[in-house]
PyMOL commands that place a pseudoatom at each C-alpha (Angstrom):
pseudoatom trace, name=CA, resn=UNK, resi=1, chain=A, elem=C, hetatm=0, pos=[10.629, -20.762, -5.334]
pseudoatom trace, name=CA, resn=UNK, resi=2, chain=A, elem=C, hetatm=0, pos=[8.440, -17.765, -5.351]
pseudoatom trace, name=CA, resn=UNK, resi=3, chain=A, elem=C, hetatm=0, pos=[8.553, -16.307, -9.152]
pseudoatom trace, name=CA, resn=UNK, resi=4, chain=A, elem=C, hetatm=0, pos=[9.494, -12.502, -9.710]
pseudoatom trace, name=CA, resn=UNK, resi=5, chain=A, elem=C, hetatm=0, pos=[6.934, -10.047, -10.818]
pseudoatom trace, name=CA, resn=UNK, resi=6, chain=A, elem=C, hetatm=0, pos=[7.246, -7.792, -13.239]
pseudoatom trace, name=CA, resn=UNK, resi=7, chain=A, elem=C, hetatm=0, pos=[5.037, -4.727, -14.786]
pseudoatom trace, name=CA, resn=UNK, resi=8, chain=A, elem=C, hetatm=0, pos=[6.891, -2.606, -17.539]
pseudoatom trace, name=CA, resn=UNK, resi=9, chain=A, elem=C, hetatm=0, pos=[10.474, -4.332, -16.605]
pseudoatom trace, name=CA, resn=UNK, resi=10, chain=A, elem=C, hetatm=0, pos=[9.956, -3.255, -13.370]
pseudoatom trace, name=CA, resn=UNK, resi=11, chain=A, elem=C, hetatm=0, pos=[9.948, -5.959, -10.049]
pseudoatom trace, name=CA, resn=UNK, resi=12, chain=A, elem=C, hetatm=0, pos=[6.381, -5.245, -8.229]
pseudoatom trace, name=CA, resn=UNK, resi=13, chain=A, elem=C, hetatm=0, pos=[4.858, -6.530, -4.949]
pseudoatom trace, name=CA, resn=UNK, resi=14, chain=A, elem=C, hetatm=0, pos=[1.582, -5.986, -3.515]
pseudoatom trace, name=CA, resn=UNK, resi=15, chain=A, elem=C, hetatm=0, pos=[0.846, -3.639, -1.027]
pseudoatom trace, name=CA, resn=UNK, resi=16, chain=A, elem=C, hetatm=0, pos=[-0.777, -6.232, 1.818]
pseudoatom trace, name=CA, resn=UNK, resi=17, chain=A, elem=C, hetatm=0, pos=[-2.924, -6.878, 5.123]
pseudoatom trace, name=CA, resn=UNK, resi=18, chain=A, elem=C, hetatm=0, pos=[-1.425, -6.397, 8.035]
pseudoatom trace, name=CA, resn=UNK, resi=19, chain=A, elem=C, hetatm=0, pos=[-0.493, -9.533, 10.206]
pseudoatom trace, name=CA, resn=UNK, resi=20, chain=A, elem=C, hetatm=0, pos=[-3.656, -11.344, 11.448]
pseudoatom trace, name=CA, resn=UNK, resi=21, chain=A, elem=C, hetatm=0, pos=[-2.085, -10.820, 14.898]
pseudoatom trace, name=CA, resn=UNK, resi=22, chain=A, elem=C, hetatm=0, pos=[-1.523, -7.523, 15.148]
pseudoatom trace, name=CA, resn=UNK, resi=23, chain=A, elem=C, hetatm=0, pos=[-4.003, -6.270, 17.263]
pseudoatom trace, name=CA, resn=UNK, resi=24, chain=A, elem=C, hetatm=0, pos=[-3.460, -2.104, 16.971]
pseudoatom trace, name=CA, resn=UNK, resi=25, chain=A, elem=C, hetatm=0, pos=[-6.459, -0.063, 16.549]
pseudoatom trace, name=CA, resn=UNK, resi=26, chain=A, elem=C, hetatm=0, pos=[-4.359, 0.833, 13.475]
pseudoatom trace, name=CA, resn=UNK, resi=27, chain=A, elem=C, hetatm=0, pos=[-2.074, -1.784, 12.022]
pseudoatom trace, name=CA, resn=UNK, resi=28, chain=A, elem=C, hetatm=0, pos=[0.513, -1.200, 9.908]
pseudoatom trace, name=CA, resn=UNK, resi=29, chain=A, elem=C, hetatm=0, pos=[-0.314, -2.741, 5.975]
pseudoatom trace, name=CA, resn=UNK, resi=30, chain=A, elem=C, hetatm=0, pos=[2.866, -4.707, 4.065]
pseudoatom trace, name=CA, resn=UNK, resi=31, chain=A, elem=C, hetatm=0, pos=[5.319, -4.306, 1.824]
pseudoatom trace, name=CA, resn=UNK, resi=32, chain=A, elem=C, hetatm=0, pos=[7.610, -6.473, 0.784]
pseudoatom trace, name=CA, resn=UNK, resi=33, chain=A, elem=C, hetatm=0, pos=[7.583, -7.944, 4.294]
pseudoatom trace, name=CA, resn=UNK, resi=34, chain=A, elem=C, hetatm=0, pos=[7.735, -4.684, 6.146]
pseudoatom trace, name=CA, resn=UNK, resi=35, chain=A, elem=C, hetatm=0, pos=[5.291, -2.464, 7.641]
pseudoatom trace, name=CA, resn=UNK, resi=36, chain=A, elem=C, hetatm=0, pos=[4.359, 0.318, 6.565]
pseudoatom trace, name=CA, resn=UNK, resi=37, chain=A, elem=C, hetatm=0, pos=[4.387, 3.888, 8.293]
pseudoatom trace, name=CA, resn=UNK, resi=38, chain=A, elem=C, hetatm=0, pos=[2.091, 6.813, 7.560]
pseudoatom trace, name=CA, resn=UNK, resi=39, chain=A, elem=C, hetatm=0, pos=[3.610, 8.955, 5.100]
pseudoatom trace, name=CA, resn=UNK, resi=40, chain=A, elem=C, hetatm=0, pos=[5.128, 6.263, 3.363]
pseudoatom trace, name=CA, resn=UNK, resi=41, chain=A, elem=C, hetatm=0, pos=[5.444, 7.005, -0.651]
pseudoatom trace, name=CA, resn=UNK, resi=42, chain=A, elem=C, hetatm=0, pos=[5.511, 4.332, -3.336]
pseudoatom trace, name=CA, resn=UNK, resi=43, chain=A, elem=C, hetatm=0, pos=[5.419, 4.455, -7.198]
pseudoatom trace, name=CA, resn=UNK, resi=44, chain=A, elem=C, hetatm=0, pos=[2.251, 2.306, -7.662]
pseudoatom trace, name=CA, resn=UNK, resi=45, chain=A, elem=C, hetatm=0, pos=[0.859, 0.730, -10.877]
pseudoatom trace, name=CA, resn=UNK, resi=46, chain=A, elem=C, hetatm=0, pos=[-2.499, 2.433, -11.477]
pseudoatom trace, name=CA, resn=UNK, resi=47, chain=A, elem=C, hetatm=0, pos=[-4.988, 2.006, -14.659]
pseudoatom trace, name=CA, resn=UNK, resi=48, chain=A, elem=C, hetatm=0, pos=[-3.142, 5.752, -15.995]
pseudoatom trace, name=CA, resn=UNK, resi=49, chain=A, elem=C, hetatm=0, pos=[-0.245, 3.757, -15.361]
pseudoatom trace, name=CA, resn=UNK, resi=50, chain=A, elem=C, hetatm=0, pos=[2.781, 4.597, -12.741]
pseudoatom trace, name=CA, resn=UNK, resi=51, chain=A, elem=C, hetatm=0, pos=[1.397, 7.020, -10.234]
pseudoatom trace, name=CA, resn=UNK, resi=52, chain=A, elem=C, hetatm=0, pos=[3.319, 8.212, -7.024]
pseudoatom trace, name=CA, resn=UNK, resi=53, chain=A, elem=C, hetatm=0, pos=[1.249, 7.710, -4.582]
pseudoatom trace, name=CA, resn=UNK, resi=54, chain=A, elem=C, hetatm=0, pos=[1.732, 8.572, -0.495]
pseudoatom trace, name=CA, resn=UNK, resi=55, chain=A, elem=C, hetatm=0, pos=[0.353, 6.930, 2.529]
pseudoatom trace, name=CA, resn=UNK, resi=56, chain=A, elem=C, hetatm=0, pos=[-1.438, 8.335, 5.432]
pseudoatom trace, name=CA, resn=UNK, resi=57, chain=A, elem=C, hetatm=0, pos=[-3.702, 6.649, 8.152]
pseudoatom trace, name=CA, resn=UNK, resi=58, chain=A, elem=C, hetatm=0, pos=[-6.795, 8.260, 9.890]
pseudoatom trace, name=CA, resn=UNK, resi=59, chain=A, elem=C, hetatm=0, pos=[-6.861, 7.896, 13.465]
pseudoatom trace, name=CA, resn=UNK, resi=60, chain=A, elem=C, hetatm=0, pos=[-10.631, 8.266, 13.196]
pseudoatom trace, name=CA, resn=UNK, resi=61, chain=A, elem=C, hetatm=0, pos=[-11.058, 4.441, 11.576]
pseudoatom trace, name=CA, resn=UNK, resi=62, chain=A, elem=C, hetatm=0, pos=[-10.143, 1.376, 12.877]
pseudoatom trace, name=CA, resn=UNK, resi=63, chain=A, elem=C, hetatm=0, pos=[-8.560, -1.878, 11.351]
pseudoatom trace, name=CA, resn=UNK, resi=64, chain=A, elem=C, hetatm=0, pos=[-6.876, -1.770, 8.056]
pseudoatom trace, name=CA, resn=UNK, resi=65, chain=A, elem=C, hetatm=0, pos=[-9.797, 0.488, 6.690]
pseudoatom trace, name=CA, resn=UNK, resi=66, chain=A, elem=C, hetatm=0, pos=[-7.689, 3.448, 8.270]
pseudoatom trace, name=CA, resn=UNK, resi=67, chain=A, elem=C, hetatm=0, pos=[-5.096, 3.682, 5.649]
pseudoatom trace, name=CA, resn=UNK, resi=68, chain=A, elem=C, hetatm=0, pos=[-6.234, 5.550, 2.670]
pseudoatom trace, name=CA, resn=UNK, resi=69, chain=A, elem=C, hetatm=0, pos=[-4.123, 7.386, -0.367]
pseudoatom trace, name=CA, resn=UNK, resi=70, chain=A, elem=C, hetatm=0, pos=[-3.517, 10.974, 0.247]
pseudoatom trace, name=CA, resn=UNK, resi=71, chain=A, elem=C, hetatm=0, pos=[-2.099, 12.324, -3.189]
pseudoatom trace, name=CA, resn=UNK, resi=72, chain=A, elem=C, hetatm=0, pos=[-4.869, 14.574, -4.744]
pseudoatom trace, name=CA, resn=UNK, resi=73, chain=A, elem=C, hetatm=0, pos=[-6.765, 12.736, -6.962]
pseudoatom trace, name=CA, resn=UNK, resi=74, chain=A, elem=C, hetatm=0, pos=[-6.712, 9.003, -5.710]
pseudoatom trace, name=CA, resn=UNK, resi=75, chain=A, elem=C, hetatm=0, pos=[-8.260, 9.463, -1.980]
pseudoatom trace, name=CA, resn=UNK, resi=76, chain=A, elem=C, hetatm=0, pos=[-11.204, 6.924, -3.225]
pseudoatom trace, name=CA, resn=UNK, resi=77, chain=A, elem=C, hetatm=0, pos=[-8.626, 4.416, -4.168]
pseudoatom trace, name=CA, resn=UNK, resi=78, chain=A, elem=C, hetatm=0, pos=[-8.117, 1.496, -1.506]
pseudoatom trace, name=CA, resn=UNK, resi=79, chain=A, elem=C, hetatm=0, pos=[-4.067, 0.982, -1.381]
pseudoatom trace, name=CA, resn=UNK, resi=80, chain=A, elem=C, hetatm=0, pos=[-4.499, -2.970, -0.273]
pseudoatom trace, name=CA, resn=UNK, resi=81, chain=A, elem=C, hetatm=0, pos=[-3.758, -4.763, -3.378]
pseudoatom trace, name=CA, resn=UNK, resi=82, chain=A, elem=C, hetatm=0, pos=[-1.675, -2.217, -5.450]
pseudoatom trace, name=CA, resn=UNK, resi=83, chain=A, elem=C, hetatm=0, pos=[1.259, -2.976, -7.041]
pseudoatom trace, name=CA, resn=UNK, resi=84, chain=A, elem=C, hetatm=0, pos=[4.252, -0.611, -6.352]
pseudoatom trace, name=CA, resn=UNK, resi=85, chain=A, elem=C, hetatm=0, pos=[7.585, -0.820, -7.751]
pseudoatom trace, name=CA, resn=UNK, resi=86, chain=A, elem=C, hetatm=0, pos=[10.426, -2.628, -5.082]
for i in range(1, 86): cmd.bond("trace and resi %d" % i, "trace and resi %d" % (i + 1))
show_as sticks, trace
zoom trace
């Protein structure tokens, strides 16, 4: 049995990969066993601590590298990894 995560109370999962077989030019990345669509928005645990964050992906990458953060402020920030609240 998988245990629950938790950051301040709240239940977290990581934002993931998409499936190795999904062959788009721009996959959808996880969550929670979903995919995600562009303007997506998420309460994410960042170092300030919980940040809103939204999603957006560029149609001028390729691959996973396409989705990037688009609240001001955090464009730098890769969203693969981050914890968000369920």
């Amino acid at each position: 049995m998988q245990k629950t995560m938790k950051i301040d109370g709240y239940e977290v999962k990581q934002i993931q990969l998409p499936e190795p077989n999904d062959t788009d030019p721009h996959p959808r990345l996880m969550f929670n066993g979903w995919g995600i669509h562009a303007g997506a928005g998420f309460m994410a645990w960042l170092p300030g601590g919980w940040q809103e964050i939204t999603l957006e992906a560029s149609w001028e990458r390729e691959g996973a590298g396409c989705w990037y953060i688009s609240t001001p402020g955090l464009h730098n920030i890769c969203p693969v990894g981050l914890f968000c609240r369920i």
